[in-house]
Structure formats: structure tokens, C-alpha cells
N, C-alpha and C positions, 0 to 999 in steps of 0.2 A: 068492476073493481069495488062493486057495493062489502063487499067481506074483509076485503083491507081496511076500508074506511069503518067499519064497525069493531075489527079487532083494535086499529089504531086508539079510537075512540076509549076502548074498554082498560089503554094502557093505563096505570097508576104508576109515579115515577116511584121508585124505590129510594130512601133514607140510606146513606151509607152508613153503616155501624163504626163507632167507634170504637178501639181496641184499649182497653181499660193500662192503663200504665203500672208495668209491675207484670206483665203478664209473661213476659219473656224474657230471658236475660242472654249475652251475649257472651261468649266464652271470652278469656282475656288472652289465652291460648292460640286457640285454633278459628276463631274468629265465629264458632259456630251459634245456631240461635237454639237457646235450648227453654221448652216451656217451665216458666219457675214450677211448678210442681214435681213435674218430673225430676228436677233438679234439687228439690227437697227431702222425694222419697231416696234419690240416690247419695244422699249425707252430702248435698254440694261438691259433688264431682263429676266434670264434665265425663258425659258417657262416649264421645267420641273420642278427645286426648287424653284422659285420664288428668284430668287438670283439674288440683284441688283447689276452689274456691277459699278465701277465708271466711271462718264462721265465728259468729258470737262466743263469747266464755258460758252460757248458757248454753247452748247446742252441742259444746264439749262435757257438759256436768251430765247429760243426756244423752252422750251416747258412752262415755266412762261406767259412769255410777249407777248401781243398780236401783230402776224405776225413774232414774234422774234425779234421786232424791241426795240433797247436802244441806248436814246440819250446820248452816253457815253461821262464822265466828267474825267478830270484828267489824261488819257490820256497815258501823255509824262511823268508823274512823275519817277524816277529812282533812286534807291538806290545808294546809295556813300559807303565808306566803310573806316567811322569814326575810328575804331581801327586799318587802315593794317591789319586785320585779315589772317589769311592763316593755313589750316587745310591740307590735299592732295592736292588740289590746291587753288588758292589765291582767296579770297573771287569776285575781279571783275568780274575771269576769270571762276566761278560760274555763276556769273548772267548774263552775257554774255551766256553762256551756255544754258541756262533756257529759256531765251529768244530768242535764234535761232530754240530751242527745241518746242515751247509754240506759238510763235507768239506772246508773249505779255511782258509788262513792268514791270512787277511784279505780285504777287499771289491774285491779287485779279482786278474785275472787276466792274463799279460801273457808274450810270446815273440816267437816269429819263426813265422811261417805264410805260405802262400801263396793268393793268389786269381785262379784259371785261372790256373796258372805262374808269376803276377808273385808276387815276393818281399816281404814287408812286416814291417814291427813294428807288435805286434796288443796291442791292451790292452783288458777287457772287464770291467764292473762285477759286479759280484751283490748285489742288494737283500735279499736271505737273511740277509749278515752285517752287522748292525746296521744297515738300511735301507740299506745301499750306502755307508755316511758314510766321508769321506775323513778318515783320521788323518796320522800320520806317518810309516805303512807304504804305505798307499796313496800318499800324494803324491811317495814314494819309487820304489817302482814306476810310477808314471808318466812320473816322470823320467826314470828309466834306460831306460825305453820309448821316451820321445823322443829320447835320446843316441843308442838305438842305429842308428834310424832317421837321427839326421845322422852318424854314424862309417861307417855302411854303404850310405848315401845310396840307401834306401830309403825307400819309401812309407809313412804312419803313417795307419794306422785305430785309433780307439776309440770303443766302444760304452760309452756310460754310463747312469746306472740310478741314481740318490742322493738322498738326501735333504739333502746338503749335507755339510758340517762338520760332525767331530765333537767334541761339546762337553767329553767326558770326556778331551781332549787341549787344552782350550784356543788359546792362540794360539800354540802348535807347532802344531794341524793348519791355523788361518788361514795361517802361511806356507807350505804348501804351494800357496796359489794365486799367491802371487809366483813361487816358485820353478820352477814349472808355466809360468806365463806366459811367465815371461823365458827359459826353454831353448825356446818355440813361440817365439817373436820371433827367436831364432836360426834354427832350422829355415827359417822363413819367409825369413830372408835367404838362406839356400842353395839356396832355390827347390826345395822337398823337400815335393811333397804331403802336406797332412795333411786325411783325409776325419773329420768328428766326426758319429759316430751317436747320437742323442737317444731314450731309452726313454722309457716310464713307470713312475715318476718322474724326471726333470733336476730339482734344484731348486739353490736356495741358492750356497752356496760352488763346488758343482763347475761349475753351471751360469755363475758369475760368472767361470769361471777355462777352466780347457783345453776344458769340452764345447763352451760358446760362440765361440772360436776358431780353427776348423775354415777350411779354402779352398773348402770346399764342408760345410754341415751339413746332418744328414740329419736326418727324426724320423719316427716310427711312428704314423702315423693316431691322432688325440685324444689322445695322450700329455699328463701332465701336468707342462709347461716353463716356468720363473719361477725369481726371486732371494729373495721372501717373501711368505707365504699373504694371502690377500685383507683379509683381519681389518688387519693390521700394516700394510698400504699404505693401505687407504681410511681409517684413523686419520692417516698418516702428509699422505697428500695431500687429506684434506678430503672428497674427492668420490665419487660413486657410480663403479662400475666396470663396463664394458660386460659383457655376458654371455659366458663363455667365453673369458675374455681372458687366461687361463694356457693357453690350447689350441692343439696343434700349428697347427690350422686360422688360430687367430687369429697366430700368432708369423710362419708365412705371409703371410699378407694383408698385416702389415706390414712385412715385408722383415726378419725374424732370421732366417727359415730360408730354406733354395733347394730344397728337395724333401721333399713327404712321400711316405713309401715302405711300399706294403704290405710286408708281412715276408717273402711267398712272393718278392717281386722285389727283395728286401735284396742278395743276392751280386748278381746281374745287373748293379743301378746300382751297386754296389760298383765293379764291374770295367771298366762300362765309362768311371766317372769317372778311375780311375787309368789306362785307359788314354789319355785325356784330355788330363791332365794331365802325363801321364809323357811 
């Protein structure tokens, strides 16, 4: 047995490796393990169910606009925090929060960009800073998003992503959906495209104000699109609710939306709608 004993000898135990965190992510879908790379080059859509991940408002300005480039306007805008508000922690020390978390100054991002050469006014949500929720920075930049598109009588895309209103602003951020509305009802009379792109989440306030008001709406396969969660309507109307009736597919079917759009073919019908309609 002299050749056991000197193989045994010669063993060195092996180190197990550790597997770096971040290296794989797990579908929310289909339950599948997908390596994040592969999941990056695929625009964050699961390759098995076709299940679109949510992405950054960056990762949408890069695959919209051509080279990923947005001459971005507005900036430095920063919510204040008109009521003292304070819920678990005090509304500043939220947005401070968001914004260390985010890289950015509020939930929404917004410039001048181009899509294949055509020139537009671009405005893009981020569900990162406090779910996307529309304040009085947000609804600000909106606006000015929509101005600049009727002063320069270009084209207007926005890509939203929200949970709604935000409550830590009261009914200063409700009028932001007046105030949204009535410069798109201008727009409109100038005859000045405006395409509205639907993530997951549309919900509530935003959904009730500019996302919903598009010449053409767009939304991302299953997204989920509505004014209030299924709890507060089926109380509200008495009755059961069909299956899937906040779902891109179902908004579809009934005539709110006019195209769902895989994400890899987002620029494509982007562009070829504005060229369309321009």
C-alpha cells in the first residue's frame, strides 16, 4: 500500500473559492439564475421569460439617444421640504438619502438628446429616488421639458417609472399633474409629437397626468400600469377584478396603450414613430 500512502501524502487540501456578490442575479419571474453579464449585454431581460428587469434612467438615456449622449437641463434643481414633513425619518434626510443612493437630484432626468439625428426634448424617470414619485422638482422639470419642446418645436419623449405622487409634499406635488397636463394640451395644439414610454412601475399620479397622455403610448412587455392598487378599487367598485388588469397586456387589449415594445426594439419604434409623425 506504499503508493496510497505517498499519493495521500502528496494531497494539498484545496481553498474553496468564494463567489464574488453581484455575480448573478436571479429572475423575479421565472425564478431563473442569470450571470449579471449576460444579463447586461441582454438590456436586463431575462433570456429565459422574457422578463424585463427595471433599469437606471441612465441605462434608458443609452439605449434611446444617440451615443447615450443628453445635453441635460435643470440639473441642480432640489426639493425643499415645504410642510416639515417627517414620517420614519424627516423628509430632507430622505432625499439626501436618494441622492447619495442615485447619483442624482431628484427622480426624474431631463435635456435635449437626439434619436438617429432627429432632435428632441427627453425626460426620463428613476424608480431609485424614492420610487420615482413625482414632487415639485419633478413636476418642474417636466414642464420645462415640455416648454422646451413647444419653444423649439421639437419632438418630446418621456420614459416614466413611478409610483405616483409624492406624499411628503402634499398637494404641491398633486398640482403638478395640472400643471403637466395643461402645458401637454398646449403642445398638442401645436401639433408637436409627444411619444410617452410606460416602465415598470406607471402608477397613480404620474400615470393619471403626463405618462397617460402621449400621441402615441408606448409600454414594456408586463409592466405594471394603473391609478390605484387592486385592494382600493375592488373596495371602491364593489366587484372582483379580472386577472392581470393592471398589465401592459391587459391596458392593450383595451385601448390605453398602442404598442408594447420589447426593450431591444425601444430606439427603433422610438424613431420610427417620430419619423411618423414629424
Amino acid at each position: 500500500m506504499e503508493w496510497f500512502r505517498k499519493a495521500k501524502e502528496g494531497l494539498i487540501p484545496q481553498r474553496k473559492k468564494e463567489i464574488p456578490d453581484g455575480i448573478w442575479v436571479k429572475c423575479d419571474s421565472c425564478g431563473e439564475i442569470i450571470y449579471r453579464k449576460e444579463l447586461e449585454k441582454d438590456l436586463w431581460v431575462c433570456s429565459k421569460c422574457d422578463h424585463h428587469f427595471r433599469i437606471k434612467s441612465r441605462e434608458y438615456i443609452n439605449l434611446v439617444l444617440d451615443h447615450g449622449e443628453l445635453e441635460e437641463y435643470d440639473a441642480n434643481l432640489e426639493s425643499s421640504d415645504p410642510l416639515g414633513f417627517k414620517d420614519s425619518k424627516r423628509y430632507p434626510d430622505r432625499i439626501k438619502g436618494s441622492q447619495k443612493k442615485t447619483d442624482l437630484k431628484d427622480a426624474v432626468v431631463a435635456g435635449i438628446g437626439k434619436v438617429d439625428g432627429l432632435e428632441i426634448s427627453f425626460g426620463v424617470m428613476d424608480f431609485g429616488f424614492i420610487g420615482g414619485s413625482m414632487g415639485s422638482v419633478v413636476g418642474e422639470k417636466v414642464a420645462r421639458t415640455i416648454e422646451r419642446s413647444s419653444e423649439r418645436r421639437i419632438p418630446l419623449v418621456i420614459v416614466s417609472c413611478s409610483g405616483g405622487a409624492r406624499m411628503q409634499e402634499g398637494i404641491l406635488s398633486l398640482m403638478q399633474m395640472a400643471k403637466t397636463s395643461a402645458l401637454l394640451a398646449r403642445l398638442y395644439d401645436q401639433n408637436i409629437p409627444y411619444i410617452s414610454v410606460l416602465t415598470n412601475p406607471t402608477t397613480a399620479g404620474v400615470m393619471a397626468s403626463y405618462a397617460s397622455l402621449g400621441d402615441v403610448i408606448i409600454a414594456e412587455p408586463k409592466a405594471l400600469l394603473g391609478f390605484a392598487g387592486p385592494r382600493v378599487i375592488q373596495q371602491t367598485i364593489k366587484q372582483d377584478l379580472p386577472p392581470g388588469f393592471q398589465s401592459s397586456e391587459f391596458f392593450l387589449e383595451h385601448g390605453f396603450l398602442d404598442i408594447i415594445c420589447h426593450r431591444k426594439d425601444l430606439k427603433k419604434n422610438i424613431s420610427l414613430l417620430l419619423e411618423y409623425l414629424s
